[in-house]
DRENNU-66500 format. One record per residue (C-alpha): residue number from 1; residue in one letter; chain; x, y, z. Coordinates in nm, 3 decimals, decimal comma. Layout:
<sites>
 num residu chaine       u       v       w
 NUM      A      A       X       Y       Z
...
</sites>
This chain:
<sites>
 num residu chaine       u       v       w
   1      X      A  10,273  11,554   5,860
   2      X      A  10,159  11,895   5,708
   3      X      A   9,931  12,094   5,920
   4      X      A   9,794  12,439   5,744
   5      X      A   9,651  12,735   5,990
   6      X      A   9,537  13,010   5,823
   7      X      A   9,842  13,116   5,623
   8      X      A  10,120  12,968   5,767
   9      X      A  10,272  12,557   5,734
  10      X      A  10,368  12,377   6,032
  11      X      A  10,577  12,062   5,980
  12      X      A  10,523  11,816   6,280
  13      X      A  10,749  11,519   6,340
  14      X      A  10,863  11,332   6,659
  15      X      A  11,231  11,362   6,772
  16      X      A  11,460  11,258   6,962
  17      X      A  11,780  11,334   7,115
  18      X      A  12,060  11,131   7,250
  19      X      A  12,291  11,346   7,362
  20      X      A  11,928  11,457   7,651
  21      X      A  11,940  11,092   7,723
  22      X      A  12,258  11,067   7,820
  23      X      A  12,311  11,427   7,998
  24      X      A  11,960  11,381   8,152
  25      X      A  12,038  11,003   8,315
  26      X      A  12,359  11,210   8,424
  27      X      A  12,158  11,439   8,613
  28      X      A  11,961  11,162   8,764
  29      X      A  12,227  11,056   8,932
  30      X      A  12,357  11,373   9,040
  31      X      A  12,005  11,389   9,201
  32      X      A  12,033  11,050   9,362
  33      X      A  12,346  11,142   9,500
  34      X      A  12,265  11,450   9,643
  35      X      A  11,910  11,344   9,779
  36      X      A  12,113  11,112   9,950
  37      X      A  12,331  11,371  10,142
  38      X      A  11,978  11,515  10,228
  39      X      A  11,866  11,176  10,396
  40      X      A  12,184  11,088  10,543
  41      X      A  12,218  11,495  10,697
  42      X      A  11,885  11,605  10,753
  43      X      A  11,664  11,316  10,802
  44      X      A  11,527  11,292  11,126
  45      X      A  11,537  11,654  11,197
  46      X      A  11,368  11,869  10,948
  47      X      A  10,984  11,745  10,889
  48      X      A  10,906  11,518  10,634
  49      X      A  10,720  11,794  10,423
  50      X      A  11,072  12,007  10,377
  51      X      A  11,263  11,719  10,350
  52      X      A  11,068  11,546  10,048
  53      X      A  11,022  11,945   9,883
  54      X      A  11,403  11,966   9,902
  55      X      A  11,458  11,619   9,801
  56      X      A  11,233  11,615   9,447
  57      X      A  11,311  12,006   9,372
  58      X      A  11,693  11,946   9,389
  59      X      A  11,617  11,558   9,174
  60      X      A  11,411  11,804   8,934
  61      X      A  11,697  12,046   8,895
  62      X      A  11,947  11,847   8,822
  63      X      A  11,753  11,652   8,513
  64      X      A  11,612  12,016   8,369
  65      X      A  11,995  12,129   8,413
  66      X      A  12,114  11,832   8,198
  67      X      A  11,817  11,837   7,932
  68      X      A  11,882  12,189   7,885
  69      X      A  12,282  12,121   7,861
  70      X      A  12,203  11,886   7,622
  71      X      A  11,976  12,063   7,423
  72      X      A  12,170  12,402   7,413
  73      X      A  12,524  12,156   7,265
  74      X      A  12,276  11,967   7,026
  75      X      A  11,974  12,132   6,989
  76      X      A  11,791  11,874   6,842
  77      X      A  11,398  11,947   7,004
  78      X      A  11,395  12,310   6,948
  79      X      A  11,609  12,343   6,653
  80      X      A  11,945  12,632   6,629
  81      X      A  11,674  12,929   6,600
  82      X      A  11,601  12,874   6,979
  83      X      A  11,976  12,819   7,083
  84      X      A  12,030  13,131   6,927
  85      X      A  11,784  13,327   7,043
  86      X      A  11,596  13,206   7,313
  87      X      A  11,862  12,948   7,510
  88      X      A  11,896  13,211   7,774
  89      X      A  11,561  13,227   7,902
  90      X      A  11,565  12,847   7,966
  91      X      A  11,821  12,981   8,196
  92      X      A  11,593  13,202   8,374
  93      X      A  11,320  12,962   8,414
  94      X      A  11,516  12,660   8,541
  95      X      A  11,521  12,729   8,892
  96      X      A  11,164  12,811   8,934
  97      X      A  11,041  12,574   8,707
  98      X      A  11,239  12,273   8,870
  99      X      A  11,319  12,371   9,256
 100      X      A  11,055  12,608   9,317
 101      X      A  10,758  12,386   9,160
 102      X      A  10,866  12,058   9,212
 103      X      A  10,985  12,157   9,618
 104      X      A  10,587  12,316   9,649
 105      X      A  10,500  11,967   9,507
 106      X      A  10,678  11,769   9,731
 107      X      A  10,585  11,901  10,042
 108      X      A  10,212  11,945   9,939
 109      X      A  10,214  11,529   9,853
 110      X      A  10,427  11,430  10,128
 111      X      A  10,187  11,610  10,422
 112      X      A   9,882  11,485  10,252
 113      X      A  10,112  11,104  10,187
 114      X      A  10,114  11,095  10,571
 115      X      A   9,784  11,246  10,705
 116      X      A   9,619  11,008  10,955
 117      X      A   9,271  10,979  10,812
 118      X      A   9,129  10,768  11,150
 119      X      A   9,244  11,060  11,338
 120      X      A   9,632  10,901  11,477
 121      X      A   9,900  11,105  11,533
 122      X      A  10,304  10,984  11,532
 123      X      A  10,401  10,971  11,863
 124      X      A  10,583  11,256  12,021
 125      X      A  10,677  11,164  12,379
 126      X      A  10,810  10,802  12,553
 127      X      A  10,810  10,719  12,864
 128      X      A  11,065  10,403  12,929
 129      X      A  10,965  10,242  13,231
 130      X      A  11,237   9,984  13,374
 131      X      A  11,233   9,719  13,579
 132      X      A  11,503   9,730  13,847
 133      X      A  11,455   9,486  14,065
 134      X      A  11,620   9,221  14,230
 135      X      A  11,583   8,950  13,975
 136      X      A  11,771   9,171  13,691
 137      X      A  12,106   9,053  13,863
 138      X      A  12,024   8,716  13,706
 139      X      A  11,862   8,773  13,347
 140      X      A  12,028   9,124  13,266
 141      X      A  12,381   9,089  13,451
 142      X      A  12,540   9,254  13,156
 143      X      A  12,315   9,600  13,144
 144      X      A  12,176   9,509  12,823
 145      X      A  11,841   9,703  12,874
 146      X      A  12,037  10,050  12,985
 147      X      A  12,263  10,009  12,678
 148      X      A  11,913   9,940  12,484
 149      X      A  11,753  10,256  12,648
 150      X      A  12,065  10,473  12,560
 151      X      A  12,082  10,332  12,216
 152      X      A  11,687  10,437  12,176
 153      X      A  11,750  10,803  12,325
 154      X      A  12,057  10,846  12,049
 155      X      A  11,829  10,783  11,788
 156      X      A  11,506  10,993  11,890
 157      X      A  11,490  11,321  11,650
 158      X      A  11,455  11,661  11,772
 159      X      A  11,061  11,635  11,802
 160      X      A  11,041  11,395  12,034
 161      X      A  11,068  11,374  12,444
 162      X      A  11,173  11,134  12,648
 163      X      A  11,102  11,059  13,039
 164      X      A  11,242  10,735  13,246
 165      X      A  11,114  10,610  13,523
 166      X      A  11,280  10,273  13,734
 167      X      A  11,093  10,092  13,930
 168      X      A  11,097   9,771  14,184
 169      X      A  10,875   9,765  14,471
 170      X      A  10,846  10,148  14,415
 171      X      A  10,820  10,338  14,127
 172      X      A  11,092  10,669  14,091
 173      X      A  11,092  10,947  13,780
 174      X      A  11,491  10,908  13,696
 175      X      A  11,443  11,141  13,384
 176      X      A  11,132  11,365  13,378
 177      X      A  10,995  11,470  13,026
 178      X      A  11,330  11,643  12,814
 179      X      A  11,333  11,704  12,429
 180      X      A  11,584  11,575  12,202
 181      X      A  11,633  11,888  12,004
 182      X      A  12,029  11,865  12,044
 183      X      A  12,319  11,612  12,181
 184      X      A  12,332  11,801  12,490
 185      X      A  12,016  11,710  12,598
 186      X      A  12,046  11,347  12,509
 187      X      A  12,332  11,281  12,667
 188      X      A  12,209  11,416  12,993
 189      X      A  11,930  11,151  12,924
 190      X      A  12,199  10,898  12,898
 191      X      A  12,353  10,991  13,168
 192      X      A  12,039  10,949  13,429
 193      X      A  11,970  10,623  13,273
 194      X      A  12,348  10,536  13,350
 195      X      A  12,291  10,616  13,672
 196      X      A  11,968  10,414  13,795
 197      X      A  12,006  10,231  14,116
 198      X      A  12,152   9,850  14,108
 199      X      A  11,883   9,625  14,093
 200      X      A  11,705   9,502  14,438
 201      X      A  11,390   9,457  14,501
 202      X      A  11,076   9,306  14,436
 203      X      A  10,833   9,380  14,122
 204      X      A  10,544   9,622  14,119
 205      X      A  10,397   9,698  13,714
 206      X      A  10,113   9,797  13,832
 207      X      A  10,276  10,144  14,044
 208      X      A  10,515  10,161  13,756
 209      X      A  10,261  10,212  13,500
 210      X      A  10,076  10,430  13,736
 211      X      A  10,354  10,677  13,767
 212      X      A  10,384  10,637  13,377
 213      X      A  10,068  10,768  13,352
 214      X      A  10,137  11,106  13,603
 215      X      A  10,432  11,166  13,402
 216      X      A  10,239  11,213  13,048
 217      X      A   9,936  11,349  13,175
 218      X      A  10,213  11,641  13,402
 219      X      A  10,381  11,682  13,034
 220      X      A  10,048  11,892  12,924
 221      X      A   9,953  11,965  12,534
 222      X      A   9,787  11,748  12,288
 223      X      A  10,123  11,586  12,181
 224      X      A  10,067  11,154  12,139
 225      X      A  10,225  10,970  12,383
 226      X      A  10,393  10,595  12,443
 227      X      A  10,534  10,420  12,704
 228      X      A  10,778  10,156  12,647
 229      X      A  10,779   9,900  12,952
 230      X      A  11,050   9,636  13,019
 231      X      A  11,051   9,351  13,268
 232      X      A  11,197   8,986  13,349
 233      X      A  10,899   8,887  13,634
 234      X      A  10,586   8,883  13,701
 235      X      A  10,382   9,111  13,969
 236      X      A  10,022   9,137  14,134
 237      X      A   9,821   9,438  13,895
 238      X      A   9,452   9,525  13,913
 239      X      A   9,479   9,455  13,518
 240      X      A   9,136   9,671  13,445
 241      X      A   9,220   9,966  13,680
 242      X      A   9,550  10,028  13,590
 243      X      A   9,546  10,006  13,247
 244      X      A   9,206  10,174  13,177
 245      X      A   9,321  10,531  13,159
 246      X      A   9,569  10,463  12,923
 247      X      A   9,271  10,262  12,722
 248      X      A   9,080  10,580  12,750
 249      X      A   9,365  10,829  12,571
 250      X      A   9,502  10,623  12,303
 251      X      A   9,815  10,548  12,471
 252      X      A  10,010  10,250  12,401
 253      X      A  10,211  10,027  12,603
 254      X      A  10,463   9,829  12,414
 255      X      A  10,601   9,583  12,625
 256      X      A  10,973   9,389  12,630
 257      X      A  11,010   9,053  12,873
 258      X      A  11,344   8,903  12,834
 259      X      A  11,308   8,580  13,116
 260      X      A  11,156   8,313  12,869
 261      X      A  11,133   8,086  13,187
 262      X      A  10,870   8,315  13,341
 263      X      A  10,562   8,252  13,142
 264      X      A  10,297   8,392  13,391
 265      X      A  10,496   8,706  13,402
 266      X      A  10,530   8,714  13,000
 267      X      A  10,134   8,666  12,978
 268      X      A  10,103   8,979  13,138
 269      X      A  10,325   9,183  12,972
 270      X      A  10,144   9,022  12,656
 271      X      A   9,778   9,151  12,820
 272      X      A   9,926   9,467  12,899
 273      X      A  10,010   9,503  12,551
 274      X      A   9,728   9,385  12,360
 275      X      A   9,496   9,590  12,561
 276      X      A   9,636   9,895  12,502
 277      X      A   9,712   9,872  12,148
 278      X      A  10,071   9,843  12,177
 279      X      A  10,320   9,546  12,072
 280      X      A  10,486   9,262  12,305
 281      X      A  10,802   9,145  12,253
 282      X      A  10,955   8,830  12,412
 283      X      A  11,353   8,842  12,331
 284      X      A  11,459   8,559  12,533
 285      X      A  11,796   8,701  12,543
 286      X      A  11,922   9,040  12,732
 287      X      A  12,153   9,123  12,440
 288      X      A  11,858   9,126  12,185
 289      X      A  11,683   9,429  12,407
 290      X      A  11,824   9,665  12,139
 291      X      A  11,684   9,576  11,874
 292      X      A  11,323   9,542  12,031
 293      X      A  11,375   9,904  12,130
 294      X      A  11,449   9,966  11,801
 295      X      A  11,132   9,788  11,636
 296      X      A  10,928   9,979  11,846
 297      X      A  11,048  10,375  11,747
 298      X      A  11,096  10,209  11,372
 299      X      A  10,761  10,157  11,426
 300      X      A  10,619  10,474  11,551
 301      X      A  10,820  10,700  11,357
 302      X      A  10,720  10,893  11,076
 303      X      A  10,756  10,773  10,700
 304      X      A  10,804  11,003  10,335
 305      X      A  10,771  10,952  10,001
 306      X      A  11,121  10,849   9,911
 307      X      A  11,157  10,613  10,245
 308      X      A  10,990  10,308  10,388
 309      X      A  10,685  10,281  10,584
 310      X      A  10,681  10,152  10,925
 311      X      A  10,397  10,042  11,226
 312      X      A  10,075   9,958  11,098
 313      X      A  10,122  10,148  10,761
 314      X      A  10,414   9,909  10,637
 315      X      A  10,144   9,685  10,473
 316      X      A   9,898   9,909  10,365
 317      X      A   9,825   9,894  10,000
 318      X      A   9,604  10,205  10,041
 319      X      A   9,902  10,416  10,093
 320      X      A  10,092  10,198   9,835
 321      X      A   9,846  10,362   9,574
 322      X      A   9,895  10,687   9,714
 323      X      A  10,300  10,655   9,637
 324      X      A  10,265  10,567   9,329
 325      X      A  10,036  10,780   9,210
 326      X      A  10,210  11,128   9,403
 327      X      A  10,519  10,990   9,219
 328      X      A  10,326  11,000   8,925
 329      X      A  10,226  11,381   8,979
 330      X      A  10,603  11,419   9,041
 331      X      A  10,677  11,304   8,707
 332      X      A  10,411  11,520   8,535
 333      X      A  10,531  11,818   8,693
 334      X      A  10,911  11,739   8,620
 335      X      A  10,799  11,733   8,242
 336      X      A  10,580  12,015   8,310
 337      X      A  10,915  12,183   8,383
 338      X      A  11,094  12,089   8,125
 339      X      A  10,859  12,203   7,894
 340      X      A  10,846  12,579   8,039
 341      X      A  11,212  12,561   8,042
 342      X      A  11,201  12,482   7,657
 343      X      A  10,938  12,736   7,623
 344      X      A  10,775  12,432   7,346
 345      X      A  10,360  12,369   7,425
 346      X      A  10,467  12,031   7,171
 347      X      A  10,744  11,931   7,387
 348      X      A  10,581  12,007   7,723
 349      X      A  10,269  11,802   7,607
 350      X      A  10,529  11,518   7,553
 351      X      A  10,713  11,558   7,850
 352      X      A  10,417  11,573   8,081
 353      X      A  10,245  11,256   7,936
 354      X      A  10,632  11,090   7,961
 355      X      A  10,682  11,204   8,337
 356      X      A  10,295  11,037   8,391
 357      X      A  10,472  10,724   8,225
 358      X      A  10,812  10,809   8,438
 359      X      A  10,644  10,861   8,784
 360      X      A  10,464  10,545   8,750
 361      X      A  10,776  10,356   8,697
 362      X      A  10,940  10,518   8,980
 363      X      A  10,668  10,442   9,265
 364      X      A  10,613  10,100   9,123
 365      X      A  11,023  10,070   9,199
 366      X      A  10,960  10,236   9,529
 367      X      A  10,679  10,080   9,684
 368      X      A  10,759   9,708   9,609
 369      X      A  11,170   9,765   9,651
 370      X      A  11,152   9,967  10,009
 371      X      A  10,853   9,802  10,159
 372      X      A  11,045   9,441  10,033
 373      X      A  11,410   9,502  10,074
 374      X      A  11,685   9,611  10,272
 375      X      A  11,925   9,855  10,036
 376      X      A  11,690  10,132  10,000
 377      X      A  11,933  10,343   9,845
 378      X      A  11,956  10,146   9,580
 379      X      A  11,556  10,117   9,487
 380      X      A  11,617  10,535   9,498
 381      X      A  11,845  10,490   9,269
 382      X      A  11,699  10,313   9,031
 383      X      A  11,357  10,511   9,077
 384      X      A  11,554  10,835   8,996
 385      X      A  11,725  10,705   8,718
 386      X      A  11,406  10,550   8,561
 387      X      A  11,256  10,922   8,577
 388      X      A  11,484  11,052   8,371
 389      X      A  11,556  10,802   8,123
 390      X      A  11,173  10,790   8,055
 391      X      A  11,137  11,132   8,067
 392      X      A  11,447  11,171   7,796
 393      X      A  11,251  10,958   7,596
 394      X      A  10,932  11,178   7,599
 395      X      A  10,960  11,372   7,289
 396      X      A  10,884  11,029   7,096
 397      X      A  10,538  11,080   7,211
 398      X      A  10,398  11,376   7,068
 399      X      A  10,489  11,511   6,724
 400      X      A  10,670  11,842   6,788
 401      X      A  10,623  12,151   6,529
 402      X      A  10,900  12,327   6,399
 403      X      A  10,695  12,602   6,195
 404      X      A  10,811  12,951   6,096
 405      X      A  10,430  13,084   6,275
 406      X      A  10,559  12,928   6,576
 407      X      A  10,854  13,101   6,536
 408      X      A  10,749  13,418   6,449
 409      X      A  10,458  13,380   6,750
 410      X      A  10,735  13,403   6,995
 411      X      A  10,942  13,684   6,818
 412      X      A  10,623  13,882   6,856
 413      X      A  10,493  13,773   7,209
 414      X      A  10,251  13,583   7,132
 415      X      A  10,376  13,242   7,241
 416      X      A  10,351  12,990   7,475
 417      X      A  10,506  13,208   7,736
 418      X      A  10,467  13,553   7,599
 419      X      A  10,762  13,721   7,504
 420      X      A  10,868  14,100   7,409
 421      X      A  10,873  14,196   6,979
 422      X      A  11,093  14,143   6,746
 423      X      A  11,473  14,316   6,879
 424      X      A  11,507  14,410   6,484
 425      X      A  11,205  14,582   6,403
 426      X      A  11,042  14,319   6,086
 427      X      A  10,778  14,141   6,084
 428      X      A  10,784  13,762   6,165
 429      X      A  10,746  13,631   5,782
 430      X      A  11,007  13,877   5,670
 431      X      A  11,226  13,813   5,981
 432      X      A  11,245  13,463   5,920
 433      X      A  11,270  13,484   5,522
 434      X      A  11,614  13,678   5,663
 435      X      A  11,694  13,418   5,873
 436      X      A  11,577  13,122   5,696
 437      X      A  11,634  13,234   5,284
 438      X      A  11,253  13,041   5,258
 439      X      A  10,911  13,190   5,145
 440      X      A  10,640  13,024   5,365
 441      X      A  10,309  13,008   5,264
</sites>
């Protein structure tokens, strides 16, 4: 296709090159790789908002590393003129075109991915409220629920706290209110848990959950709080009174009853529950304590772009749009950089329409592989990988020009991203009749 502007003769044509492809799938995997190190290292302690900026700004790196790899061995997009003269400023630009943008990105979509539009908050601080009494000897003879309670504290992050409080007939703090924020301080929570008397007694929710109460409203600050409560029997509570304050603040009370046989005493923990928002969980067996500890901080814990979602958001197609259309962004701005790398307006209107195409691919792999499987690496994978095959694939989209004007534009500053004159002094038609041995019109 011939297109004429004012003097000059652009020749447009679509191309493609393999040798992007292949270098560009390359550094999709070295960005699945290493956004897996991120996960495995960091997740859990650095907020959600850093982690997803460092997560997409190092993917984005590593494909604009390989493109322009590619390109600079075989330039096929941007033709020998720009490896020769111009190759080093795609240099230059690739960090702040790929980490910088796509890590501002990241964080912007992942904070507005997990706002709480009806006003919820994660929770912050648990209060684990045990049942010690006398008739644990029979259903929990093995210590399942202190293993379960140790097992939770190992796996809180550094935001949260954590207070303990066993109970029988009376109701005792073991652990007041301590943050996670290093092994130290969860092992001392360990430890007090360890340490809770042997079980005698009779059973008393009602003073339990009481105390509960003292213990978040003593912790101060606006930060949400849960308790977790765990019995085997049933007790006498004033249902209303004691469970109306937490009603009143939002707080949940996610209950565990592990004696099948008791059913009046499960019926309560099940009222208890459903009354203040919170989940019930009947595990029949001590030894399955764990993992109902586990469901419930899966639950409450917070989710990110590149991970599943948990509680109440786990089935929300709402935020299933959302993912795939921030993924989409993603993909926009990763061609976006590609383009400023390649310093091309053709090949950056290509690349941003393919990343559109890319990022849809990639949260259509996320949403229905992490919200409907178990290997989520391997749905990261794939979505990483389908980024930057699509996006290699980009330049068949939009005819690219490969003009002597366009050339000449950026020998004399005037191009896409403006650049200094010409280092030998000509003019751009008689600079590239040097270069080129042709006349253009």
């Amino acid at each position: 296709m011939l297109c004429r502007k004012g003097s000059w003769e652009t020749v447009k044509e679509r191309k493609w090159n393999a040798l992007l492809t292949v270098f560009s799938l390359a550094g999709g995997f070295a960005g699945f790789v290493t956004g897996e190190m991120v996960l495995a290292r960091w997740g859990g302690e650095w907020h959600e908002t850093i982690l997803m900026g460092v997560y997409f700004g190092q993917l984005a790196f590593w494909i604009g590393l390989g493109c322009l790899l590619a390109e600079i061995v075989a330039p096929r997009l941007n033709g020998q003129e720009w490896r020769l003269r111009y190759a080093r400023d795609g240099w230059k630009f690739l960090v702040p075109a790929t980490v910088v943008l796509l890590f501002a990105a990241g964080a912007l979509l992942q904070f507005v991915y997990t706002l709480y539009w009806d006003g919820r908050k994660p929770v912050q601080d648990y209060v684990l409220v045990m049942d010690r009494s006398g008739s644990m000897n029979q259903t929990d003879p093995k210590l399942q629920s202190i293993a379960a309670a140790q097992s939770l504290v190992s796996r809180m992050d550094k935001r949260k706290r954590v207070a303990v409080i066993a109970f029988n007939e009376q109701a005792n703090v073991v652990q007041p209110f301590i943050g996670m924020k290093d092994q130290a301080s969860k092992d001392q929570a360990s430890a007090r848990i360890a340490s809770m008397p042997a079980p005698d007694g009779q059973t008393d929710i009602g003073k339990a959950l009481s105390l509960a109460r003292e213990q978040i409203e003593s912790g101060g600050g606006d930060r949400k709080a849960s308790v977790i409560l765990i019995s085997d029997g049933y007790s006498d509570v004033n249902l209303d009174q004691v469970i109306s304050p937490f009603v009143q603040r939002g707080i949940a009370v996610d209950t565990v009853g592990f004696n099948p046989s008791d059913e009046q005493g499960n019926r309560l923990l099940l009222q208890i529950a459903n009354a203040t928002g919170g989940s019930f969980y009947n595990v029949e067996r001590a030894d399955r304590i764990v993992e109902a500890f586990g469901a419930i901080y899966t639950g409450d814990r917070a989710w990110h772009l590149a991970g599943e979602r948990y509680g109440d958001a786990a089935g929300d197609a709402y935020r299933g749009w959302m993912r795939v259309g921030m993924l989409a962004v993603i993909g926009a701005l990763m061609g976006l950089a590609l383009g400023i790398i390649f310093d091309n307006r053709f090949l950056a209107k290509s690349f941003i329409i393919g990343g559109i195409v890319a990022g849809l691919a990639a949260g259509a792999i996320l949403e229905t592989g992490l919200q409907h499987g178990a290997f989520h690496a391997w749905y990261r994978a794939e979505a990483d990988l389908a980024l930057a095959l699509v996006l290699s694939f980009s330049t068949l989209l939009v005819a690219v020009g490969d003009s002597a004007a366009g050339r000449a534009a950026r020998s004399s500053g005037s191009g896409w991203i403006a650049r200094r004159g010409a280092a030998d002094g000509r003019s751009p038609r008689s600079g590239d009749r040097a270069k080129t041995g042709k006349q253009f019109r």
